[in-house]
N, C-alpha and C positions, 0 to 999 in steps of 0.2 A: 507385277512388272515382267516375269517371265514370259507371264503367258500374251503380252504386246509384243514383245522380241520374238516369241515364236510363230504369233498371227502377220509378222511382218516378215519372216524367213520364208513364212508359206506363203505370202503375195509375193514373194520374191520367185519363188518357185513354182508359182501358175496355180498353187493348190488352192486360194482366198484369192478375194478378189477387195475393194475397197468398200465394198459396202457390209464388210463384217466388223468392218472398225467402228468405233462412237462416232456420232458424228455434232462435235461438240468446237465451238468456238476456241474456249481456252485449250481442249486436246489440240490444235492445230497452233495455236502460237507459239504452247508450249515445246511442241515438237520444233517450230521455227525457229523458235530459242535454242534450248537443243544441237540442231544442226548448226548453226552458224557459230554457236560455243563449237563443234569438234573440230567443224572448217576453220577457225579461228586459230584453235590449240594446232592443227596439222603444220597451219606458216608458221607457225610461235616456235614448235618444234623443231623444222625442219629448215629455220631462219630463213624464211620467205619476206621479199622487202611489201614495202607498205602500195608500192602498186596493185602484186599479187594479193594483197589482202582486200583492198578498194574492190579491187574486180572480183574477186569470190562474194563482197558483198552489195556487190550490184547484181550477181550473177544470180546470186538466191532472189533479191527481190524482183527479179525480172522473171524467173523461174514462177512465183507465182502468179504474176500478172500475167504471163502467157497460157499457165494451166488455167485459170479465170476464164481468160480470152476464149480459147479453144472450147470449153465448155459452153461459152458461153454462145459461140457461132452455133452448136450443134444441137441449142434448149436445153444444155445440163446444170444450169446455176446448182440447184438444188443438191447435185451429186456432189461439191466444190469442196465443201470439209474433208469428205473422207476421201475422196482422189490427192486430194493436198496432203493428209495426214498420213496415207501408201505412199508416197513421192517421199515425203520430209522422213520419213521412220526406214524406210529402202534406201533411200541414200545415205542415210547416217549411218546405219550399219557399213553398206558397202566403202564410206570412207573408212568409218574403225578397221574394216578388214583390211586394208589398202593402205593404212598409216604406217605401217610398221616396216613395207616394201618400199616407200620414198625416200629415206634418206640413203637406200642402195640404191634405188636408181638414179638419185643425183649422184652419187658417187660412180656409177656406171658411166654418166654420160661426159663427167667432168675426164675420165679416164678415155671416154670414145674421142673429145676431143684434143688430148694432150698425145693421143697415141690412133691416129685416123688408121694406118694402114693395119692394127689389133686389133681393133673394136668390132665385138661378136656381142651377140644376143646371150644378155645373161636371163638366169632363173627368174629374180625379181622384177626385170625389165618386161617377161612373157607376163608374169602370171599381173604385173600390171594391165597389162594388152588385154588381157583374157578377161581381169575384171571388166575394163573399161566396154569390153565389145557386149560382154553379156549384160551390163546396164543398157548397152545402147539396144541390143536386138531386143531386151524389156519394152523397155520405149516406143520401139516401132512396133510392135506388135500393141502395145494396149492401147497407140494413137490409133492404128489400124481400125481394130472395133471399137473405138471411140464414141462413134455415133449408133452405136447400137447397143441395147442390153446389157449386165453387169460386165466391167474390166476392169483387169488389172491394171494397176498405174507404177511404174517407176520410171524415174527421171537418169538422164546420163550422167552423174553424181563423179566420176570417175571422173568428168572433165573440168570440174569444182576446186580437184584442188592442183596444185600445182608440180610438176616434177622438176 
């Protein structure tokens, strides 16, 4: 188990790419399962209503049907497991990492709007930002080479769950 969380910290890191994961039917559901349990547990925690949860899980299945798609414009069917499985296993991390800074920044914003002319950039409100940007600049880089030879795959996971 370690050594999946650390081949997925290293596709998070440019070091791996998705084609060093299995690339296995049940490893992908199960990772689907997986994420939408943490996305699930983050509104449960952080009492998010039943809209934000609707949309986080339309959000995931739409999440696959576009990485599908994308793939599938470029002739990658075949890469689809394990691009899916770096997406599903990178995002799940970066929400676990990210869980624990939301219910401060709901509390940050709840205080940005009871006190508009205070409201300054806290700590956990950045290093949210910071997660969120560095899933997205992920993202754009391994849509980038896409169409070309091995990449890496992580999704903007960061916009999944809700502040």
């Amino acid at each position: 188990m370690l050594r999946l969380i650390l081949a997925f910290v290293d596709i998070m890191l440019h070091r791996r790419g998705p084609e060093d994961l299995p690339s296995s039917t049940f490893f992908v559901s199960a990772l689907f399962a997986v994420s939408l349990f943490v996305v699930l547990g983050i509104h449960y925690v952080t009492g998010g209503t039943l809209r934000e949860v609707t949309a986080s899980v339309v959000i995931a299945f739409l999440e696959v049907w576009f990485v599908f798609a994308l793939l599938r414009v470029f002739n990658r069917e075949a890469r689809f497991r394990q691009t899916m499985a770096a997406i599903l296993g990178t995002s799940t991390i970066l929400n676990v990492v990210n869980a624990p800074l939301l219910p401060m920044v709901k509390a940050a914003a709840v205080a940005a709007v009871a006190a508009p002319a205070e409201a300054s950039v806290s700590l956990p409100v950045l290093l949210t930002w910071l997660l969120t940007i560095w899933s997205l600049l992920m993202a754009l880089s391994c849509s980038r080479a896409r169409s070309s030879g091995p990449t890496c795959s992580v999704s903007a996971s960061g916009s999944r769950t809700s502040f």
